[in-house]
N, C-alpha and C positions, 0 to 999 in steps of 0.2 A: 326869512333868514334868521329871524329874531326865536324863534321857536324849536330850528336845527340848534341851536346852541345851548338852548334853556329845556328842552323836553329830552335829552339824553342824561343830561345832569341830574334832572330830578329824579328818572329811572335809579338811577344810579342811589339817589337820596333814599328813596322810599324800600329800592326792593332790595339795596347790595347791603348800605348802611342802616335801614332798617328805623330809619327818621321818623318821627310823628308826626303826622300831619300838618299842626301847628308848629314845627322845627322846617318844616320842608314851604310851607306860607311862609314864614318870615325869609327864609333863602330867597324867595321867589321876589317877594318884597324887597330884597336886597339887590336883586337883579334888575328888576324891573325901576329902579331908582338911580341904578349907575347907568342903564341903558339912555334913561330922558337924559341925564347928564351930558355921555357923548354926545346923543343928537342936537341937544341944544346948542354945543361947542363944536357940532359940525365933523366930531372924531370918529361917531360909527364908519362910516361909510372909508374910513381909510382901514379900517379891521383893529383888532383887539390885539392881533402880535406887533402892530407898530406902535401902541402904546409906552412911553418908559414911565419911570417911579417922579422923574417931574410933574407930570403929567396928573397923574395919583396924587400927588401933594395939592394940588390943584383942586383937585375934588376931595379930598379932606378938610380942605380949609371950608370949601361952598358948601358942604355938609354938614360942618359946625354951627352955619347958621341957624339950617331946618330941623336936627335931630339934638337931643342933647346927648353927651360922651357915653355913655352907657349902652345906646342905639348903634351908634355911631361904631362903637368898638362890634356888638355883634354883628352890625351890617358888612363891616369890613369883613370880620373871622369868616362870612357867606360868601365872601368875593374870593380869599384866600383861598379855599375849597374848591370854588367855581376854578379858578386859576390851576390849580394844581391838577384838577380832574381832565384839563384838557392837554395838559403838559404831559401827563403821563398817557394819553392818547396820542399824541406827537400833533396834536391841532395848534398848541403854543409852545414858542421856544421858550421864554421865563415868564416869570411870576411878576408883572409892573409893580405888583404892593409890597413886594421884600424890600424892607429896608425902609420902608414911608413911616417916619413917625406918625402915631396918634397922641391924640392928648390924653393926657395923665387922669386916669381915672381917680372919682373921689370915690374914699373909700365910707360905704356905708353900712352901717352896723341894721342885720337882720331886725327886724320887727319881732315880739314873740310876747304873748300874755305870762303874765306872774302864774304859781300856782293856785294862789287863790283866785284869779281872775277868770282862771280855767275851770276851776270848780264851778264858780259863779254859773260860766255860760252852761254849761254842761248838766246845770239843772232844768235849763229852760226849758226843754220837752215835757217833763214832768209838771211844771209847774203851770203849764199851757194845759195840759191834761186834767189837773184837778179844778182848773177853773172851768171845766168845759168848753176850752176854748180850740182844742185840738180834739181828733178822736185817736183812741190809742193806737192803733196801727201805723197814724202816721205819726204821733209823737216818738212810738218805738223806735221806728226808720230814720227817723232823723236825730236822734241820741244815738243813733248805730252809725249812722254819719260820721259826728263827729267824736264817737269813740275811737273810731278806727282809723280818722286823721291823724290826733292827737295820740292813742296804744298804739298804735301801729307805726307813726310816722310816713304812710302813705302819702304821696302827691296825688292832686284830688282824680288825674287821668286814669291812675291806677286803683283806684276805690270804685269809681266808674265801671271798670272794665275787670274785678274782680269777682269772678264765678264759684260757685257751691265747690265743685268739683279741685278748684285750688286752694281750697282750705281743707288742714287737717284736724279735725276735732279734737280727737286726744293727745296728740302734744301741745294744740295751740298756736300753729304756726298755720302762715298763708305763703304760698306761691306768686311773689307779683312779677308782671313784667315791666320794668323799669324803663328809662330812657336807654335807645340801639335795641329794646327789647328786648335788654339783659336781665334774665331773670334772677331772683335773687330770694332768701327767706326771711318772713317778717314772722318776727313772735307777736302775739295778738294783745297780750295782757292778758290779765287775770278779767278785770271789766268790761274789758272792749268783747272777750272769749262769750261772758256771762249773757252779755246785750245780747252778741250774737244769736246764742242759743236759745234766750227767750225769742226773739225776731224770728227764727226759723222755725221752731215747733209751733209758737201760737198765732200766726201771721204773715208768714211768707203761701203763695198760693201755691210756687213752683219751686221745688229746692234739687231737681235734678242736678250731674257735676255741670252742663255746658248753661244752667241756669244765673242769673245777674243775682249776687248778691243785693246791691242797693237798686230798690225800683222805685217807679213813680206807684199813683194809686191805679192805674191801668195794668201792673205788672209788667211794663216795660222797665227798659235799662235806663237808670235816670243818667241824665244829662251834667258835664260838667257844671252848664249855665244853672241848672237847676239848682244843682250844690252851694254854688255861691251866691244865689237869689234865698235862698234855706237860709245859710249863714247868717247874711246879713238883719235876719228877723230875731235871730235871737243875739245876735248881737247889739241889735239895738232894745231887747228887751234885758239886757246887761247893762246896759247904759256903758256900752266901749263904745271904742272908736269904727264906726261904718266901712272906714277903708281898707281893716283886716281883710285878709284872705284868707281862704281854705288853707292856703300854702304855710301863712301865718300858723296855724296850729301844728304843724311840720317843722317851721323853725320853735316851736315854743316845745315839742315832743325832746329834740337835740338840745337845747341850750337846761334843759330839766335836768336830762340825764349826765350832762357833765357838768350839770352846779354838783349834782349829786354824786360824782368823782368815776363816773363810767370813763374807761379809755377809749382816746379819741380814735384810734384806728376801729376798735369794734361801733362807734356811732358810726363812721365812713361804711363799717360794711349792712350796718343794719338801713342807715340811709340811701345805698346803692350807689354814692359817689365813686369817681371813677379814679379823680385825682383827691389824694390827703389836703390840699391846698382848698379845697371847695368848703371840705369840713372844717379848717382850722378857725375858721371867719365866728364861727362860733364859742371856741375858747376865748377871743376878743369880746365877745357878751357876756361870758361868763365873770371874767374880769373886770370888766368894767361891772358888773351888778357887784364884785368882792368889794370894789373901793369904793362903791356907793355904800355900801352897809359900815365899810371901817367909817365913813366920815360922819355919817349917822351917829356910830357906836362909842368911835373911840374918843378918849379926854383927851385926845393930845393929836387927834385928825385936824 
């Protein structure tokens, strides 16, 4: 019974909404957590349409204990989904979680290195190379890495999954497939363009169009894990913080270009955000880095 309910929705997840895999696991995660809920409380077995928003409240509150608000809000937005998808198949008459408050999310301000700190990391290929402690093919690939996190703005899913064939050389612009698989155009940079094209002429083995840009030393397609096992080594030969992410040079790409007065609708479309409101989060960094420097600066901060 448990499976009629959860393996239409996922179809639905994967092939109509076109979800990543890791967006369709957390759904599922999110399923699979309200399901132990009812059975615990004995509510599966009367069905999902006799549930009401008491009910819901009830399992927000028990939720609060295991997940922190953050969780907690995605897990519900996978139930709201789940709910709606059946409603609109006539399986349930409402939606039990309209209307159930959550708690109030804290608001946390993105992570993102300075530009000099970016510089810093961004030599470490290099620097691994002339101590001979790298060989050049993979110093190159891995300065191509994190060129094209950082130039590009890429999320690391789509550096992954970014092919010869979807980059154009002479303007400099890539083709990525974004989150729903919305495709969108990324300008490369002047640097990230440059690495590229050393990487490909003196070091790629395969550069056909359905070829991986970023490979392991196998010439396969490297691995998200891989990316962020990468990171983490020259991050700690920066001496940053270890718990940077790939993602991290994604927010540190955004919050550069509107220290540096880029408009914030063109960062939304260069980042593939869907809602203005995802971008905005980053003008608050920006901000907050302005009043940091006036109190620094000013005689009268």
């Amino acid at each position: 019974m448990l499976a009629e309910w959860w393996t239409p929705f996922e179809d639905f997840l994967a092939k109509e909404r076109r979800y990543s895999r890791y967006t369709v696991r957390n759904y599922r995660q999110a399923f699979e957590d309200f399901y132990r809920w009812l059975a615990a409380a004995d509510l599966w077995t009367r069905g999902l349409d006799s549930l009401d928003s008491r009910e819901l409240r009830d399992f927000v509150i028990e939720a609060q204990r295991r997940f922190d608000r953050r969780t907690l809000h995605n897990h519900a937005s996978g139930l709201r989904t789940f709910f709606k998808f059946w409603m609109r198949r006539g399986r349930l008459r409402k939606n039990p979680l309209a209307g159930v408050p959550l708690p109030k999310l804290e608001q946390r301000l993105p992570k993102f290195l300075t530009e000099e700190q970016m510089k810093l990391l961004l030599t470490g290929p290099q620097r691994l190379l002339e101590n001979q402690s790298l060989d050049a093919p993979s110093a190159w690939r891995d300065r191509l890495v994190m060129e094209l996190l950082y130039g590009a703005g890429l999320r690391v899913s789509e550096l992954v999954g970014l092919d010869y064939g979807a980059v154009d050389f002479d303007s400099g612009v890539a083709r990525v497939l974004g989150k729903g698989r919305k495709e969108r155009l990324c300008p490369l940079g002047r640097v990230a363009l440059a690495v590229l094209v050393k990487f490909r002429d003196e070091f790629a083995k395969r550069t056909a169009p359905a070829s991986p840009v970023v490979v392991n030393p196998n010439g396969r397609r490297m691995t998200v894990r891989a990316v962020q096992l990468m990171l983490k080594r020259y991050l700690a030969l920066a001496g940053l913080p270890l718990d940077l992410t790939p993602h991290k040079l994604r927010h540190s790409y955004a919050t550069h270009l509107l220290n540096a007065g880029a408009d914030l609708r063109l960062v939304q479309e260069l980042l593939g955000h869907a809602q203005l409101a995802t971008t905005q989060v980053y003008t608050h960094v920006s901000v907050a880095r302005l009043k940091e420097i006036y109190a620094k600066a000013h005689p009268r901060a």
